[in-house]
OpenMM code with the backbone's topology and positions (N, CA, C; nanometers):
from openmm import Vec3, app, unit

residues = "UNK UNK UNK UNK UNK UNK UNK UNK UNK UNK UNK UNK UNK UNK UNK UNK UNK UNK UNK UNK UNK UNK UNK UNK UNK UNK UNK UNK UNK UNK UNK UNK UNK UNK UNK UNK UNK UNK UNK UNK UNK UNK UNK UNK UNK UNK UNK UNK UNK UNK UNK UNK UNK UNK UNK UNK UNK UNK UNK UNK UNK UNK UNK UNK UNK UNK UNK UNK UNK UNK UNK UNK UNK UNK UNK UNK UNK UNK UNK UNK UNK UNK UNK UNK UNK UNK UNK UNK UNK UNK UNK UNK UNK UNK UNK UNK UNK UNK UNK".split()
positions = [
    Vec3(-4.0924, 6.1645, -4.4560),
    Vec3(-4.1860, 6.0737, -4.5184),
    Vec3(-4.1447, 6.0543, -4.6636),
    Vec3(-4.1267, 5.9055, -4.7398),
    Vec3(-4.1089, 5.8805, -4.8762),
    Vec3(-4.2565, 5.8873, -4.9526),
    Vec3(-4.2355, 5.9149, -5.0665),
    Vec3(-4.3235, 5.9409, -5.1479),
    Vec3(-4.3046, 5.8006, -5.2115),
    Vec3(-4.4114, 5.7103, -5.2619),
    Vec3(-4.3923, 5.6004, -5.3158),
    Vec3(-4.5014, 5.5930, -5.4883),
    Vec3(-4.4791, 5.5856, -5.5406),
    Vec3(-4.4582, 5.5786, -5.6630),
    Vec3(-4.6029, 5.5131, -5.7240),
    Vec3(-4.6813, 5.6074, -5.8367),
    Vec3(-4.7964, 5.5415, -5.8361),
    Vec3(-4.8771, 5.4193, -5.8844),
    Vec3(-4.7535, 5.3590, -5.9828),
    Vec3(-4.7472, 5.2497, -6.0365),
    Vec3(-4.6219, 5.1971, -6.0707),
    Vec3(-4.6068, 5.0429, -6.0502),
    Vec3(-4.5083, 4.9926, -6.0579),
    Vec3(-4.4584, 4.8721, -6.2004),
    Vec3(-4.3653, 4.9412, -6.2783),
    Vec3(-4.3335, 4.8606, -6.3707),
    Vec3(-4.3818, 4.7060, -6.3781),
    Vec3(-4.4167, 4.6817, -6.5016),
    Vec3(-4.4235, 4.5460, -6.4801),
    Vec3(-4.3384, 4.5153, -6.6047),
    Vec3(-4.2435, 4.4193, -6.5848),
    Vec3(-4.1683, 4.3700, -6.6620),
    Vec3(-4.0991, 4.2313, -6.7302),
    Vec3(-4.1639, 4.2086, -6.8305),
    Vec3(-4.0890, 4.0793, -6.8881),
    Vec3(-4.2348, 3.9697, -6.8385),
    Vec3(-4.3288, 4.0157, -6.8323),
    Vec3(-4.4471, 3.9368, -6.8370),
    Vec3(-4.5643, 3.9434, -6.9309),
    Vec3(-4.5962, 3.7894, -6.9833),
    Vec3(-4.6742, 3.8002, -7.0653),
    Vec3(-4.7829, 3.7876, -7.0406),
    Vec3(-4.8678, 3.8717, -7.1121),
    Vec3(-4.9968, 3.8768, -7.0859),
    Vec3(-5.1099, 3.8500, -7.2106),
    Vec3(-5.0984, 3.7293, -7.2373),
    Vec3(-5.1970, 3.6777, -7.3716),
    Vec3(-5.3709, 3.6790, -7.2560),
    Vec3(-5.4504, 3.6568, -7.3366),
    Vec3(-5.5632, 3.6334, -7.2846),
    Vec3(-5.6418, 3.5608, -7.1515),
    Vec3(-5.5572, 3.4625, -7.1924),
    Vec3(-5.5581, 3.3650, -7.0601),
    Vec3(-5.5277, 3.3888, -6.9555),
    Vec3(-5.4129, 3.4709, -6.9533),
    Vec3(-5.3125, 3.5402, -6.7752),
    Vec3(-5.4530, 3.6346, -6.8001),
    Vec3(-5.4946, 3.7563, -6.8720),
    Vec3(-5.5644, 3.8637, -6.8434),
    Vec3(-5.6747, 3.8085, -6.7944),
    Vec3(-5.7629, 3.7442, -6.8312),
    Vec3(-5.8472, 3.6258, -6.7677),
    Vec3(-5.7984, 3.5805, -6.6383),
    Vec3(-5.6865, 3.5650, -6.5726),
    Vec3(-5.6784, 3.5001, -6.4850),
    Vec3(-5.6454, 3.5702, -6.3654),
    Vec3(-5.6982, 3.7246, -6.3560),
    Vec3(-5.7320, 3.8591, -6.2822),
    Vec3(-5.8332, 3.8536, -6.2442),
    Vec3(-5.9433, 3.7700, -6.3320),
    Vec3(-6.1022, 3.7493, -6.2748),
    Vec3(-6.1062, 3.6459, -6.1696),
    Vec3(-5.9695, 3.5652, -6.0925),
    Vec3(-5.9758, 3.4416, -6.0014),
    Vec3(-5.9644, 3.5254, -5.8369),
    Vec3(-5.9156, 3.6429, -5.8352),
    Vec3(-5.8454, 3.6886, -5.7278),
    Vec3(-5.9888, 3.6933, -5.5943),
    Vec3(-5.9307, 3.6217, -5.5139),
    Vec3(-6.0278, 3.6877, -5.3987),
    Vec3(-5.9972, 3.7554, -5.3605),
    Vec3(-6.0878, 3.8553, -5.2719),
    Vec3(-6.0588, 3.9800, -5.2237),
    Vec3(-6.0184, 3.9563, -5.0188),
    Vec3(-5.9452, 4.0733, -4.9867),
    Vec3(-5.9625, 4.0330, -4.8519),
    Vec3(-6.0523, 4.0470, -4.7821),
    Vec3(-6.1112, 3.9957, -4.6489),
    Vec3(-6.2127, 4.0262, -4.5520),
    Vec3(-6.2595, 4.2245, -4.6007),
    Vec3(-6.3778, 4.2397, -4.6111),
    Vec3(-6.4086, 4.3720, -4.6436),
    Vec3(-6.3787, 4.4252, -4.7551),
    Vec3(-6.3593, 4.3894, -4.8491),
    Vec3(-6.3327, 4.4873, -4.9553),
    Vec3(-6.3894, 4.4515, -5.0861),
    Vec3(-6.4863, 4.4688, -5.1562),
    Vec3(-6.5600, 4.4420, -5.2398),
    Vec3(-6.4906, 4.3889, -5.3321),
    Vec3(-6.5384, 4.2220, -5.4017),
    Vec3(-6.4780, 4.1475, -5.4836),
    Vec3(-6.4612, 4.2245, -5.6280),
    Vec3(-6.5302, 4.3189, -5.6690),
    Vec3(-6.4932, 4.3830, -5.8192),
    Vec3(-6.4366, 4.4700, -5.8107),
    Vec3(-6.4220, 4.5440, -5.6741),
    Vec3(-6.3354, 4.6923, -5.6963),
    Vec3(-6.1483, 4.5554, -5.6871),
    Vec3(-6.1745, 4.4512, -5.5844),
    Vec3(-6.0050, 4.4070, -5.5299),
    Vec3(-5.9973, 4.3528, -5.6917),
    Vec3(-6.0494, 4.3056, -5.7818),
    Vec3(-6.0134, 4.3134, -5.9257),
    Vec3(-5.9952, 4.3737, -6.0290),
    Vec3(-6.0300, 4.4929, -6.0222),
    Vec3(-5.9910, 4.6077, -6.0712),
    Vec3(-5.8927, 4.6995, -6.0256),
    Vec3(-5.8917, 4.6599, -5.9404),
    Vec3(-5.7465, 4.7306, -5.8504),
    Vec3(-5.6292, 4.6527, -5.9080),
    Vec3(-5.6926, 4.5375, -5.8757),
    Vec3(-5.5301, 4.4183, -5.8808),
    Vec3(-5.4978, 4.4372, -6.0266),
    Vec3(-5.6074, 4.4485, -6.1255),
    Vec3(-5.5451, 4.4722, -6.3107),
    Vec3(-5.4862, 4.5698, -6.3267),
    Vec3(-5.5303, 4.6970, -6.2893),
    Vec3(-5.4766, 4.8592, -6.2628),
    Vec3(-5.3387, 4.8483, -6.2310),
    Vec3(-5.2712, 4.7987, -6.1248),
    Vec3(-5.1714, 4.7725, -6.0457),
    Vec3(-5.0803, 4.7064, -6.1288),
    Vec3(-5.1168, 4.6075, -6.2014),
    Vec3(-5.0208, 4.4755, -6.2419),
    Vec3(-5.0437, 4.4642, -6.3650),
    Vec3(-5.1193, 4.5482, -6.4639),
    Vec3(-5.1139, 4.5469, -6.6326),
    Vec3(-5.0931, 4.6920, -6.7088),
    Vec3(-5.0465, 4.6740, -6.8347),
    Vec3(-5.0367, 4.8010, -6.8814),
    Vec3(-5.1541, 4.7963, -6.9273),
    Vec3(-5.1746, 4.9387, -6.9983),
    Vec3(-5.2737, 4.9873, -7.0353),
    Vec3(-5.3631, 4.9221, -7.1264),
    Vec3(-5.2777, 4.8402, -7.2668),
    Vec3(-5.3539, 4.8132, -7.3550),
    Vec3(-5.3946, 4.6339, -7.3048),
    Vec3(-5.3147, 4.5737, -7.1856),
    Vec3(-5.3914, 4.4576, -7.1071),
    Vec3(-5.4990, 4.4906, -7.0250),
    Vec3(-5.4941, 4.6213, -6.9859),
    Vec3(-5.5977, 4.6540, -6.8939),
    Vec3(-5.7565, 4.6583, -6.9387),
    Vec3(-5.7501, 4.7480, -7.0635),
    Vec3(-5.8407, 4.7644, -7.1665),
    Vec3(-5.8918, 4.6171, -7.1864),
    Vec3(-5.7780, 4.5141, -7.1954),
    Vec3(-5.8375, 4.3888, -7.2624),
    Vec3(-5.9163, 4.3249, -7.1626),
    Vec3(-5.8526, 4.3641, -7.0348),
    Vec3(-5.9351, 4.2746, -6.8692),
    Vec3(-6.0414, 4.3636, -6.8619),
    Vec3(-6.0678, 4.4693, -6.8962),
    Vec3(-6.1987, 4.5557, -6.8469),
    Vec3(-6.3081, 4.5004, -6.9905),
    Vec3(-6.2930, 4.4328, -7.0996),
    Vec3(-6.3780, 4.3912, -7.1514),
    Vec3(-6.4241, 4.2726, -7.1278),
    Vec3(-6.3047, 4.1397, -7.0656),
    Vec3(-6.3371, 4.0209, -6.9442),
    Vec3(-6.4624, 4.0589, -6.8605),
    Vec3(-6.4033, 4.1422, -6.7862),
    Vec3(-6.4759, 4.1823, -6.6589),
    Vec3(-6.6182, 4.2697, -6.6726),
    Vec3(-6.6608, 4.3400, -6.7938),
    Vec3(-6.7702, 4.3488, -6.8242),
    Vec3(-6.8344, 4.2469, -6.8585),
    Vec3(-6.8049, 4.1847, -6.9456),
    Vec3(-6.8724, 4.0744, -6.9994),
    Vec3(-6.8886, 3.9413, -6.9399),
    Vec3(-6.8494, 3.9707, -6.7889),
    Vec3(-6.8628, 3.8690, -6.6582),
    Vec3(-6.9691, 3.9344, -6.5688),
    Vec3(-7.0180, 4.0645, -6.6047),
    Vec3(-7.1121, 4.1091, -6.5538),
    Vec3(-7.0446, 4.2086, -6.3955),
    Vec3(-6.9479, 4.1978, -6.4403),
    Vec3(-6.8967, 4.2454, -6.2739),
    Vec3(-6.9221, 4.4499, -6.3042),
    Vec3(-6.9407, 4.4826, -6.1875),
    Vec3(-6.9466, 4.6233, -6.1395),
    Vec3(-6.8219, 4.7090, -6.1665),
    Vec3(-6.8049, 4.8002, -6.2641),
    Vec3(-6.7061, 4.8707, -6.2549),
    Vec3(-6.7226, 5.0405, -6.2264),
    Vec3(-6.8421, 5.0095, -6.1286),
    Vec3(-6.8140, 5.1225, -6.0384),
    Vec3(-6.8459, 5.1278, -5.8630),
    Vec3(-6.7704, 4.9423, -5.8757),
    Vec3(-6.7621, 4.9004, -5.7088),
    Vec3(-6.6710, 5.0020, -5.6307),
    Vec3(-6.6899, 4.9708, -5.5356),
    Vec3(-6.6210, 5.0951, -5.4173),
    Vec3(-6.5393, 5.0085, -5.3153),
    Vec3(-6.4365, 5.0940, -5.2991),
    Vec3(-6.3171, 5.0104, -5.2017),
    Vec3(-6.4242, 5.0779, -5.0499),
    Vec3(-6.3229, 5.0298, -4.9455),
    Vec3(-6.3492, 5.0304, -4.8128),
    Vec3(-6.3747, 5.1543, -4.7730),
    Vec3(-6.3255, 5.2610, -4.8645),
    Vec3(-6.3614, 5.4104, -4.7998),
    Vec3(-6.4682, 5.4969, -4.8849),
    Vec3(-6.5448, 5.4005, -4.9717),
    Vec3(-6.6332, 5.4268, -5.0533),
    Vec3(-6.5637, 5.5012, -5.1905),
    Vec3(-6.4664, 5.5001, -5.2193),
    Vec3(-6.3893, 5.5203, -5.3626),
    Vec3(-6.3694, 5.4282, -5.4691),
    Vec3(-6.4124, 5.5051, -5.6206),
    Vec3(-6.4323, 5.3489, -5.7224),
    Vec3(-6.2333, 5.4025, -5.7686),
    Vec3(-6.2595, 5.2779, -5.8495),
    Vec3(-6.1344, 5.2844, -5.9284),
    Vec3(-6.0784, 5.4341, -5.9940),
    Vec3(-6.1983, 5.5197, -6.0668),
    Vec3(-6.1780, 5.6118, -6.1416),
    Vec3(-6.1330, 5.7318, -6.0644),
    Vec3(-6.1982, 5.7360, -5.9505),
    Vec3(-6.1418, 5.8215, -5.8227),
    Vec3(-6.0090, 5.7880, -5.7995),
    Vec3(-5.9675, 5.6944, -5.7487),
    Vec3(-5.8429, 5.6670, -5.7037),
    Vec3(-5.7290, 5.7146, -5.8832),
    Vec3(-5.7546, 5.6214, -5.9711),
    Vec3(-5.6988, 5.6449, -6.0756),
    Vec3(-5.6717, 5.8180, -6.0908),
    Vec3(-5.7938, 5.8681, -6.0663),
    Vec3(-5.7347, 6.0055, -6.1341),
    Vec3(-5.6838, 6.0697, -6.0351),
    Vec3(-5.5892, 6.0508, -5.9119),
    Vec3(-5.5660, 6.1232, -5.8594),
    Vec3(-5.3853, 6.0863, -5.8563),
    Vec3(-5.3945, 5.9963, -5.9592),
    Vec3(-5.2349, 5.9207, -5.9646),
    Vec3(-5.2228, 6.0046, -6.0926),
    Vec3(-5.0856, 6.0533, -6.1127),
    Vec3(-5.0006, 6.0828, -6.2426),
    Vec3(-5.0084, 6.0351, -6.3660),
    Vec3(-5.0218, 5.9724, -6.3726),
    Vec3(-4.9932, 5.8677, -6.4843),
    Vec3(-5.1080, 5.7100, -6.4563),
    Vec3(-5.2231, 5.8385, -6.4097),
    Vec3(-5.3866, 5.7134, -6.4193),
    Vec3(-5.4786, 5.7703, -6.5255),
    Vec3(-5.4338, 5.8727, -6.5825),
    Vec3(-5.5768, 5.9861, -6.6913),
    Vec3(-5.6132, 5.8612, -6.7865),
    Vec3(-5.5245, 5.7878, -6.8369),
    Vec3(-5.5192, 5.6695, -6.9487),
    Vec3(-5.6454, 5.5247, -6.9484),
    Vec3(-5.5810, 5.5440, -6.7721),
    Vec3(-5.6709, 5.4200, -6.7224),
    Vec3(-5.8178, 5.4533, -6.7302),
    Vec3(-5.8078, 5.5597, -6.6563),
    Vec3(-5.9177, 5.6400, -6.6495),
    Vec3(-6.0509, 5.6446, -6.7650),
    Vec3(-5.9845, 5.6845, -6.8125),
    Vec3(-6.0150, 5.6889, -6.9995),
    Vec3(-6.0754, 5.5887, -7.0472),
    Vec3(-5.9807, 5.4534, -7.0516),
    Vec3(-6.0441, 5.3187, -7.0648),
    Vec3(-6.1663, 5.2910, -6.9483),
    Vec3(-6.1699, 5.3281, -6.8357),
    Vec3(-6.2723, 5.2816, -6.7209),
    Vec3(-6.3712, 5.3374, -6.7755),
    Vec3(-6.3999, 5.4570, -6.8379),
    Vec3(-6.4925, 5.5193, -6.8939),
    Vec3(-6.5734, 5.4786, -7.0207),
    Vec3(-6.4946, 5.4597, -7.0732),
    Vec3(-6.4856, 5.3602, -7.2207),
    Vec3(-6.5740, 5.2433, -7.2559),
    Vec3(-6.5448, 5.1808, -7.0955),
    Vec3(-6.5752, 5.0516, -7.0960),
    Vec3(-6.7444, 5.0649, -7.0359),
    Vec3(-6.7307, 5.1917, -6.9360),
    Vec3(-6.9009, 5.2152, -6.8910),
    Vec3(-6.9281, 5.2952, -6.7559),
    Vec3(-6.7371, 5.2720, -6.6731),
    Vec3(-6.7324, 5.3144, -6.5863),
    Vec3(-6.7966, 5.4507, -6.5694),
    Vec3(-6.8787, 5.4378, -6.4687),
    Vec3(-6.9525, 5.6164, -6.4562),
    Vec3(-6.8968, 5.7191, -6.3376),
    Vec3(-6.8233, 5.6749, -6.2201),
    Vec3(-6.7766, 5.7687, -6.1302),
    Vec3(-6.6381, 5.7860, -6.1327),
] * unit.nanometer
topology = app.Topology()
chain = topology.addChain("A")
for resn in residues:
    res = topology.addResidue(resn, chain)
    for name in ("N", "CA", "C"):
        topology.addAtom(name, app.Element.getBySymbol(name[0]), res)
């Protein structure tokens, strides 16, 4: 079995306000709660100090940042169980995140 890696570089993309803003468009798939599949998808695809900037978007859109994926786990769960998520983590907290 490969071990796959807990986040994946993102490179040579800019991320002014507008792209970070444009994390709040994503639909989610059949079943999976529309604020956790956006908080996932920023987690995944921004660094830290864009992430910070989309988790103040996404509060101030009123969205839930302590929605739960399909197996009842929020972001901060999943985050802290990755290597190199304590950061994110940190900011989820920051921002209001409570689990």
């Amino acid at each position: 079995m490969s071990l796959k890696k807990d986040k994946q570089k993102v490179l040579g993309e800019v991320f002014d306000d507008e792209r970070v803003k444009s994390f709040l468009q994503y639909q989610p798939p059949a079943g999976v709660n529309g604020d956790f599949h956006l908080l996932e998808k920023a987690y995944r695809g921004m660094k830290l100090d864009n992430f910070a900037t989309f988790l103040q978007f996404f509060t101030q859109a009123e969205h839930n940042l302590d929605a739960t994926n399909p197996e009842g786990k929020t972001l901060v769960q999943i985050a802290s169980e990755h290597g190199h998520g304590g950061e994110y983590v940190a900011a989820l907290r920051a921002a209001g995140a409570s689990a």
